[in-house]
C-alpha positions in Angstrom: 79.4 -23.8 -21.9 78.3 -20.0 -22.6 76.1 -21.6 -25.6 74.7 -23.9 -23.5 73.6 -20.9 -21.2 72.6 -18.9 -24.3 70.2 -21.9 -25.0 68.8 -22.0 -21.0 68.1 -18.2 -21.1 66.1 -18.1 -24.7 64.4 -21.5 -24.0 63.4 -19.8 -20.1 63.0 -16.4 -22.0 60.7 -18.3 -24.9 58.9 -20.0 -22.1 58.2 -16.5 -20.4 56.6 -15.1 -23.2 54.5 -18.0 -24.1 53.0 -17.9 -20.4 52.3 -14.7 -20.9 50.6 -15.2 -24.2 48.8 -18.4 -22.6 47.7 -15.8 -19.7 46.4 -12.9 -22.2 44.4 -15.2 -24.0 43.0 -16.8 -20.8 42.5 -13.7 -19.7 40.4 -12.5 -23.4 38.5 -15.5 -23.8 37.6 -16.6 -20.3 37.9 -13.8 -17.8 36.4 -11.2 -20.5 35.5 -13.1 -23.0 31.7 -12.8 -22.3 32.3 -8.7 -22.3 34.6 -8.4 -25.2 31.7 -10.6 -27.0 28.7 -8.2 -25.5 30.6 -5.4 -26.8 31.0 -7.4 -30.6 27.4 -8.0 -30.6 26.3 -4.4 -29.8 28.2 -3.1 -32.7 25.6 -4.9 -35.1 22.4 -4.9 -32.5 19.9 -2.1 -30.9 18.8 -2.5 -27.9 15.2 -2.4 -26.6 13.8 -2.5 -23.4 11.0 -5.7 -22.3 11.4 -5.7 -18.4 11.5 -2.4 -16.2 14.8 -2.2 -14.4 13.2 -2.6 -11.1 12.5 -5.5 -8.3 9.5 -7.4 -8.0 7.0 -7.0 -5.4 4.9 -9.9 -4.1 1.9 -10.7 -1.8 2.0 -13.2 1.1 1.8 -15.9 -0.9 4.7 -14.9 -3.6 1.8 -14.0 -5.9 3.6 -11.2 -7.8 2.0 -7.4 -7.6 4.4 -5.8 -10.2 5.8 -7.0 -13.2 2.9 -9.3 -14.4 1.5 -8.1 -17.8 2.2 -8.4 -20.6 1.5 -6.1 -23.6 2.4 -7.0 -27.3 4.4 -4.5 -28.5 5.4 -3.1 -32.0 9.5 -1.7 -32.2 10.1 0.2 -35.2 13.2 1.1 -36.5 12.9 5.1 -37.2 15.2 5.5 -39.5 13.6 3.2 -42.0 10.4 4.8 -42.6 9.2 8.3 -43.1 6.8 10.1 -42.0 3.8 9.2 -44.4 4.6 5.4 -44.2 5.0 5.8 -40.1 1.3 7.3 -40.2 0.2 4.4 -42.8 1.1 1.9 -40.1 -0.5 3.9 -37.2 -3.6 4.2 -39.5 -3.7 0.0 -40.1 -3.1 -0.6 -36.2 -6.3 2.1 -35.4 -4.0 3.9 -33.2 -5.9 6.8 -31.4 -2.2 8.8 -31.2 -0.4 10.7 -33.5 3.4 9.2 -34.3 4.8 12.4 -32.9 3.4 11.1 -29.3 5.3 7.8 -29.7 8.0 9.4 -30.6 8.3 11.6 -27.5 7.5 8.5 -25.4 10.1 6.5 -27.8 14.3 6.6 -26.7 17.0 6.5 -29.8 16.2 4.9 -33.1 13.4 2.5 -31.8 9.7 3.6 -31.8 7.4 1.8 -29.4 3.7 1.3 -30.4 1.5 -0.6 -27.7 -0.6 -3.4 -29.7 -3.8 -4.3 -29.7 -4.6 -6.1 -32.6 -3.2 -9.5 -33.3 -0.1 -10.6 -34.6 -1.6 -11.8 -38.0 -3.3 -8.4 -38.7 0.0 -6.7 -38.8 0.9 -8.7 -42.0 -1.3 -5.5 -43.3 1.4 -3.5 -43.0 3.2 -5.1 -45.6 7.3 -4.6 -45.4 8.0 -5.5 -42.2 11.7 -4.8 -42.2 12.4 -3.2 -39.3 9.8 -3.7 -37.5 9.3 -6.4 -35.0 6.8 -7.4 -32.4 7.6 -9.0 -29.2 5.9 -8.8 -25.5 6.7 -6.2 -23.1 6.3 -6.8 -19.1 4.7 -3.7 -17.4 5.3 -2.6 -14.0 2.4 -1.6 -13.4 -1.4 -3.5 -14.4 -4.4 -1.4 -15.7 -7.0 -2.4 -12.4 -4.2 -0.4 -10.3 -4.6 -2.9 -7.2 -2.8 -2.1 -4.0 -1.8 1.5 -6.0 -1.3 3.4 -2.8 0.8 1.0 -0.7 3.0 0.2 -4.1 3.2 3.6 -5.0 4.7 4.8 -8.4 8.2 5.3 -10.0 9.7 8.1 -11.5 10.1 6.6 -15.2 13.4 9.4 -16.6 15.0 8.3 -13.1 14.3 4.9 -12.3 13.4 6.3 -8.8 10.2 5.4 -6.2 8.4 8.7 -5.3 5.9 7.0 -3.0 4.6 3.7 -1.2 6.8 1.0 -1.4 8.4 1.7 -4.5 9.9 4.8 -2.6 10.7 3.0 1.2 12.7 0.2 -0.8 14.4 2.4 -4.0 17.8 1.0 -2.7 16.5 -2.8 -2.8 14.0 -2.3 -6.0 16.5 -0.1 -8.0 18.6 -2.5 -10.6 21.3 -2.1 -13.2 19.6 -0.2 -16.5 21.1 -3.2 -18.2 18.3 -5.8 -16.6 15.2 -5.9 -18.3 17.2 -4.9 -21.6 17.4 -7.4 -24.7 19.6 -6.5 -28.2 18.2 -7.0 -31.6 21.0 -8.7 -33.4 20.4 -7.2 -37.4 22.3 -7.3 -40.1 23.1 -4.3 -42.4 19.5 -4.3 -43.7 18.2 -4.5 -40.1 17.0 -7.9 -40.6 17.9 -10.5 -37.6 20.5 -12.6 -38.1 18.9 -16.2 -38.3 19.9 -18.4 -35.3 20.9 -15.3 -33.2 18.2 -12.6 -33.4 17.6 -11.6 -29.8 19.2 -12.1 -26.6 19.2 -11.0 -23.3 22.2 -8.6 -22.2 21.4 -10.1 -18.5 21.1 -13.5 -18.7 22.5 -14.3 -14.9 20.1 -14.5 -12.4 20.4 -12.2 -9.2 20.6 -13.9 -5.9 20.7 -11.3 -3.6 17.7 -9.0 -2.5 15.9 -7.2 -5.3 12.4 -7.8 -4.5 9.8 -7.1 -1.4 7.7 -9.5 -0.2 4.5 -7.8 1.5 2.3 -9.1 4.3 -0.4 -8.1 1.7 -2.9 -11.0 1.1 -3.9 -10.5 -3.0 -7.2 -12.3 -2.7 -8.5 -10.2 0.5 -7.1 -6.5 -1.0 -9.0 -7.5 -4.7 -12.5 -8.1 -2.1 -11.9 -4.7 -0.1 -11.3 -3.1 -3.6 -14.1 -4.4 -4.7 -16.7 -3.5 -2.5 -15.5 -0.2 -1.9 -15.3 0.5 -5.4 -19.2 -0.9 -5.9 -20.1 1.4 -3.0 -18.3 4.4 -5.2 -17.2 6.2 -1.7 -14.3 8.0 -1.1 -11.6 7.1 1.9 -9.6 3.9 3.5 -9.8 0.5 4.5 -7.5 -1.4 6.2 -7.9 -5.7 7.3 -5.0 -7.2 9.5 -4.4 -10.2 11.1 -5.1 -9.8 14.4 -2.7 -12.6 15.9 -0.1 -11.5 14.2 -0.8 -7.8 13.4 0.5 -8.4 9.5 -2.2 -5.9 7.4 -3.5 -8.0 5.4 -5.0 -5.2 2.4 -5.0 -1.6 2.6 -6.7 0.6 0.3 -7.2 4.8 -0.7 -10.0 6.4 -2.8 -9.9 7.7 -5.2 -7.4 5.7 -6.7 -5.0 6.3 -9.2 -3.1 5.2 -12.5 0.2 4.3 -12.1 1.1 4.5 -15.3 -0.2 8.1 -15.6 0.5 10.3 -12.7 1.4 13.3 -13.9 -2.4 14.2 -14.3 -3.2 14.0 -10.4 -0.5 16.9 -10.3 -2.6 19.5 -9.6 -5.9 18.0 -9.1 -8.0 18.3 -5.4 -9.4 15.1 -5.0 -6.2 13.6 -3.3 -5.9 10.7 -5.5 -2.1 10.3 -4.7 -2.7 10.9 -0.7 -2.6 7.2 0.9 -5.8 8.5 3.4 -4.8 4.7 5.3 -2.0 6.0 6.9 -1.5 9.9 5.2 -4.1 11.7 5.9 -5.3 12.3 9.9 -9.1 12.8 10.8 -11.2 13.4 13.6 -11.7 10.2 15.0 -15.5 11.1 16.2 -17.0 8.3 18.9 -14.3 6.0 17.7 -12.5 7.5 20.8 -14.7 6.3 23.3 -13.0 3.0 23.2 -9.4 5.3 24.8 -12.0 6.9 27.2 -13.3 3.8 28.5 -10.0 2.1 28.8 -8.4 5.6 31.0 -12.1 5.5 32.9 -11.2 1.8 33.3 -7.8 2.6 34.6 -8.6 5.2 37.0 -10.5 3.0 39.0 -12.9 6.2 39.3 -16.4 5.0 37.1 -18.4 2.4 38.7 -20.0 0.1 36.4 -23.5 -0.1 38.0 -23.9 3.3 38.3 -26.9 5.0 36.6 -26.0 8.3 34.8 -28.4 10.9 33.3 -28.3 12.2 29.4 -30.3 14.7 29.0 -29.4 15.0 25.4 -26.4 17.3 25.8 -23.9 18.3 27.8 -22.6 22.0 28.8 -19.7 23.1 29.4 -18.9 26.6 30.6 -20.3 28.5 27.9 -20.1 25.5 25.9 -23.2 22.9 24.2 -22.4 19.8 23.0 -25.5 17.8 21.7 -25.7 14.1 21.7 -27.1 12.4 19.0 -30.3 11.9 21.2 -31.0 15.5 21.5 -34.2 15.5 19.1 -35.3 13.2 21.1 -34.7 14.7 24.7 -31.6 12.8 25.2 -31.1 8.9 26.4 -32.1 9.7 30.0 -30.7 7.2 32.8 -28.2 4.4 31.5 -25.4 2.8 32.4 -21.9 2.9 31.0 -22.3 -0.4 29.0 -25.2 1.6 27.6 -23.8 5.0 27.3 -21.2 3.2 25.3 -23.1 0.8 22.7 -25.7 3.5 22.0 -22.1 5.8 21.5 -23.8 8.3 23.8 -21.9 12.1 23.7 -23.3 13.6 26.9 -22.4 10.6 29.4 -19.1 10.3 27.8 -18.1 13.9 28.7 -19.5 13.5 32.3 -17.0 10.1 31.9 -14.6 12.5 30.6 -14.8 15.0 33.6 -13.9 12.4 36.0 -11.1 10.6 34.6 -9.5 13.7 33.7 -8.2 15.2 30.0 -4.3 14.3 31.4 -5.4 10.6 31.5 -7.1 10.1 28.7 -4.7 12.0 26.6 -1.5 9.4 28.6 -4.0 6.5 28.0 -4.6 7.3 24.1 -0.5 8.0 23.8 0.2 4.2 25.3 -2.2 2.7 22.3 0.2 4.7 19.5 -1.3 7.6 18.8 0.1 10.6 18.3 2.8 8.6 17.2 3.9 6.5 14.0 3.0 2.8 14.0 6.4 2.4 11.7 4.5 -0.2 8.8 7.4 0.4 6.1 5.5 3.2 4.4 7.5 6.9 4.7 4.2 8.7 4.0 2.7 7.6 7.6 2.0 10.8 9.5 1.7 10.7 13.4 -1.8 12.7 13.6 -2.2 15.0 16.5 -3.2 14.5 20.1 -3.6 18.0 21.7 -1.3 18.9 25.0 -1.0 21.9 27.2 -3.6 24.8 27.6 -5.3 22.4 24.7 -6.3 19.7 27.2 -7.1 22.4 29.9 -11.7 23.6 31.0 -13.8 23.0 28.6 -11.5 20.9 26.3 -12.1 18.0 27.4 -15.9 18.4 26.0 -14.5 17.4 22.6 -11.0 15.0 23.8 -14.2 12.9 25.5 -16.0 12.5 22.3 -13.1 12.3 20.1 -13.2 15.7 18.2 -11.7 19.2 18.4 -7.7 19.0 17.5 -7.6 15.3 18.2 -6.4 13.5 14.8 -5.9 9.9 13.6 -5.2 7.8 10.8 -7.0 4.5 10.2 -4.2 2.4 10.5 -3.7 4.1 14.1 -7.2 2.8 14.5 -6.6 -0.4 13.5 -3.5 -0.9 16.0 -6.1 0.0 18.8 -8.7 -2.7 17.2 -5.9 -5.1 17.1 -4.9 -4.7 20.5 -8.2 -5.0 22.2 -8.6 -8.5 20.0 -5.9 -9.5 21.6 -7.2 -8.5 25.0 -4.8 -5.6 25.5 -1.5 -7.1 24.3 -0.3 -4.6 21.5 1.2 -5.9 18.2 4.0 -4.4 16.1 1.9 -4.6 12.6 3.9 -4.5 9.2 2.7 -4.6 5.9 6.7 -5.7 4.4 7.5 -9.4 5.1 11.1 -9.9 4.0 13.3 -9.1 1.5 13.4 -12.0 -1.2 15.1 -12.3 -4.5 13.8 -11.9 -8.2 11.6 -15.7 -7.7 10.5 -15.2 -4.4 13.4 -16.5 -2.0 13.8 -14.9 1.3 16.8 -13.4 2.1 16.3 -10.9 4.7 13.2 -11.1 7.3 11.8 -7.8 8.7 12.7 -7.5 12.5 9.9 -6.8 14.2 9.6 -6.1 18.2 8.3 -8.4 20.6 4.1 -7.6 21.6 3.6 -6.2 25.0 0.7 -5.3 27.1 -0.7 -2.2 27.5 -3.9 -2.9 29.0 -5.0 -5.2 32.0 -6.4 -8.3 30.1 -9.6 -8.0 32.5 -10.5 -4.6 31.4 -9.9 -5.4 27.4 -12.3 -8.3 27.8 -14.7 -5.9 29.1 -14.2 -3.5 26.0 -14.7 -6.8 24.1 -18.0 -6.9 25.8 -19.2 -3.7 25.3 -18.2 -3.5 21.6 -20.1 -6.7 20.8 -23.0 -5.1 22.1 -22.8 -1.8 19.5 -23.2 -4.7 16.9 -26.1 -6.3 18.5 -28.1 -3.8 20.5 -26.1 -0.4 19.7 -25.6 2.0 16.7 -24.6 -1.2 14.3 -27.0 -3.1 15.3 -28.3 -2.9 11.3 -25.7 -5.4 10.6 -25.8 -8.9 10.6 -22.9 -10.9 11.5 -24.1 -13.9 13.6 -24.0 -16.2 10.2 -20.0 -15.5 10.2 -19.5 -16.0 14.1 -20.4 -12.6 15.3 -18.4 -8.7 15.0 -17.7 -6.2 17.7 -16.8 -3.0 17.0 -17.2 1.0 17.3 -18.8 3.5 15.2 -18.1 6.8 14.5 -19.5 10.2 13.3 -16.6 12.6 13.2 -17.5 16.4 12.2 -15.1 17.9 10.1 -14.0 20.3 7.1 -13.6 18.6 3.8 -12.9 21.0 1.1 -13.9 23.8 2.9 -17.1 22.6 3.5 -18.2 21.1 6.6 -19.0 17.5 6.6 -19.3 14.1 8.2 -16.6 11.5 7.7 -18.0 8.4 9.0 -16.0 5.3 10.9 -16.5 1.7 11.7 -13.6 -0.4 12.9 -13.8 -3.5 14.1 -13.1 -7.7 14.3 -14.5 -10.7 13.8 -15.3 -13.4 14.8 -16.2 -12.3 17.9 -15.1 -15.0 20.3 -11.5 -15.6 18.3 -11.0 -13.0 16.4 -8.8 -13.3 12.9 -10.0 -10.4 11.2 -9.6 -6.8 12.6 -11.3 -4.3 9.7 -10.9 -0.3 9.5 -13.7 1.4 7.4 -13.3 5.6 6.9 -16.2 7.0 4.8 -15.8 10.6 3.4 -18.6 12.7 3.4 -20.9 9.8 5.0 -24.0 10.2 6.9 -23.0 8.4 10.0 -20.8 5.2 11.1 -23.8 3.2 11.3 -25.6 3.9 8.3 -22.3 4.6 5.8 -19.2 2.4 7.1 -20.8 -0.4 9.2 -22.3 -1.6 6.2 -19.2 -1.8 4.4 -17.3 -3.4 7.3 -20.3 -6.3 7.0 -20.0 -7.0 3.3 -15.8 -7.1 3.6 -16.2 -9.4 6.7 -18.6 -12.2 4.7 -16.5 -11.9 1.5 -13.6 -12.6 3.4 -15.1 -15.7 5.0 -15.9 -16.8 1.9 -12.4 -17.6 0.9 -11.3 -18.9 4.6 
């Protein structure tokens, strides 16, 4: 009897440990089998990096804006090859640097040389152990498109310092170990046949890493276009006007993402996003508040007939219209005052309706105030308040200058809501979050539109605009061919560089009767809205209805 229990405890005792064996080696060849056998590999590989450890960014149509080129690439191992034989190869592949730069801009054992030649040219070199050539994917391209609104990354930290790159780190931000793939070499640092390379990330990632914008590619490579053919410096911004997605946005002068450290200290605000950074004067562009608070007030009658004289005093204040040379406009009608963007029966508009008004009127159509795109670098501009708005202040609030400052997309969220007869969108330029091919995951909430303005009086501003295009201070431009424009221009005085200067304005929408397109165009140093930025709108517009 006691053997027969001696036999029942070893057998149970045997069967014990032989589970636990059976659960060790489950556990080392299936639960960790795939780590153990990373870690094997990386004793006999060096890893180099192909793909940046960041998220992809795409347009509207999932057509990707980061992450698209490819370079060839030479990877070298350092140890093999000294100095002279390192400047040999540099010398065969007409390298402009010296191997000390690649070296700095190299990490461990691995030097990284940028190709431009062709594979078969390499064979040059001769003994190619140790060196091998495969393609790298670039964040960044070389035309820079959309640079502003992307933004760039710190490279040592893996971290966005502006655009989107910066509003979405958390989302764009992945594990150093994507992108990454190992060399598998043998002793002589030759691959091993039927391994050579592989990818230390080879599951795909199914939650949010990427950013899908409201961007359309086709329409921000037009606006880039023309404004770089017209070589001007400042913003342009085209939205949707149904839906208030901006549909391109662009800065000059533009930057290279790849290169920022240069801009550092330069003047020319390169790495200022002027579409939604930078606040200016926004000249007779804020006529279009004015009319809506004279509107409003019930206190301007339509008909009436009012007097220019070519400027307008206040206390111990002139301001000249742009008539004065001429002796001033003499007696015209609002419609009038307002097509031919006159100064002096805008501040007599101005005196009725009251600075307090205009200022509560210009507050309810976002400015002053951040429209909240998905860009951190928005600033609110400035709408002046107390003793500001007070006598002869409202000379300048009535014509748009003074302290009054706005950015062009706050300009484009008052186009966009007279298009849309006076309902107000909530415009985005981030769609959704999606995952590494495109999927959406996450859509961007967005608040309901609401009215702002009685739809009676928008129509009118309709009116009125159309008529600056026709028979006003754009009347240069043609527009009829593409189903009409309306619009505003604008002449805003200002300091630019210490210097005083002109930054010129024409925003806008077309067609005119239902409108798709609303378009923002800030000149720097221009001569006037009419002559510098209408222009600009006109060619954008017919490029853009070109592709429709």
């Amino acid at each position: 009897m006691k053997m027969r229990k001696r036999l029942i405890f070893f057998y149970c005792a045997a069967l014990f440990i032989f589970g636990l064996i059976i659960v060790r080696l489950f556990y080392i060849q299936i639960i960790k089998g795939e780590e153990y056998k990373q870690a094997a590999i990386r004793q006999r590989t060096i890893e180099i990096k192909l793909k940046p450890s960041r998220g992809m960014i795409f347009d509207r149509n999932l057509i990707p804006l980061t992450n698209k080129n490819k370079i060839k690439t030479m990877f070298i191992f350092r140890n093999m090859y000294n100095e002279k034989e390192l400047s040999k190869i540099l010398k065969i592949l007409d390298s402009k640097n010296s191997i000390e730069k690649y070296k700095i801009l190299s990490n461990g054992n691995i030097i990284e040389i940028p190709l431009d030649k062709e594979a078969d040219d390499l064979k040059k070199i001769g003994n190619l152990k140790g060196i091998y050539v495969k393609d790298k994917i670039k964040r960044y391209d070389g035309e820079n498109v959309l640079s502003h609104v992307i933004g760039y990354v710190n490279k040592s930290e893996n971290k966005g310092q502006s655009g989107i790159e910066r509003a979405f780190d958390n989302i764009l931000k992945l594990e150093d170990s994507y992108g990454k793939s190992a060399l598998v070499v043998d002793g002589r640092k030759n691959l091993i046949p039927g391994i050579g390379m592989i990818d230390l990330l080879k599951k795909r990632n199914e939650k949010a890493t990427g950013i899908k914008l409201t961007i359309d590619y086709n329409i921000q490579k037009i606006v880039e276009r023309v404004m770089d053919s017209e070589k001007k410096n400042g913003a342009v911004i085209v939205a949707d006007v149904k839906s208030g997605d901006i549909l391109a946005m662009i800065s000059r002068p533009n930057f290279d993402q790849e290169n920022v450290v240069k801009y550092f200290n330069s003047d020319n605000m390169e790495l200022y996003n002027k579409a939604v950074q930078v606040a200016y004067p926004p000249g007779s562009l804020f006529k279009i508040i004015v009319l809506a608070a004279a509107l409003e007030s019930g206190k301007v009658d339509l008909d009436k007939k009012y007097f220019c004289k070519g400027y307008e005093e206040i206390g111990n204040i002139k301001i000249a219209c742009h008539s004065y040379k001429t002796g001033g406009h003499g007696e015209i009608n609002l419609e009038e005052a307002f097509y031919n963007s006159c100064n002096s029966i805008f501040i007599q508009i101005g005196k009725i309706v009251g600075a307090k008004n205009i200022i509560q009127t210009a507050k309810k159509f976002g400015f002053g105030e951040l429209i909240n795109i998905g860009l951190l670098e928005e600033v609110k501009g400035n709408l002046p308040e107390g003793n500001d708005i007070l006598g002869p202040a409202i000379g300048n609030i009535s014509i748009g200058q003074g302290s009054i400052e706005v950015t062009p997309l706050q300009i484009t969220n008052m186009i966009v809501t007279i298009a849309n007869n006076g309902i107000m969108k909530d415009m985005s330029i981030v769609d959704s979050l999606v995952t590494e091919d495109g999927r959406v995951i996450k859509k961007i909430k967005r608040d309901k539109p609401k009215r702002i303005l009685n739809s009676y009086y928008a129509k009118l501003i309709r009116r009125y605009m159309e008529k600056v295009v026709t028979m006003g201070t754009a009347k240069n431009i043609s527009m009829e061919e593409i189903g009409g424009a309306a619009g505003k221009t604008g002449s805003a005085q200002a300091v630019y560089n210490k210097r005083e200067t002109i930054h010129a304005w024409f925003a806008g929408y077309f067609p005119k009767d239902n409108p798709k397109y609303a378009i923002t165009v800030l000149i720097e140093n221009g001569i006037s809205g009419g002559k510098t930025a209408a222009p600009i709108f006109e060619k954008i517009a017919k490029e853009i209805e070109k592709i429709e």
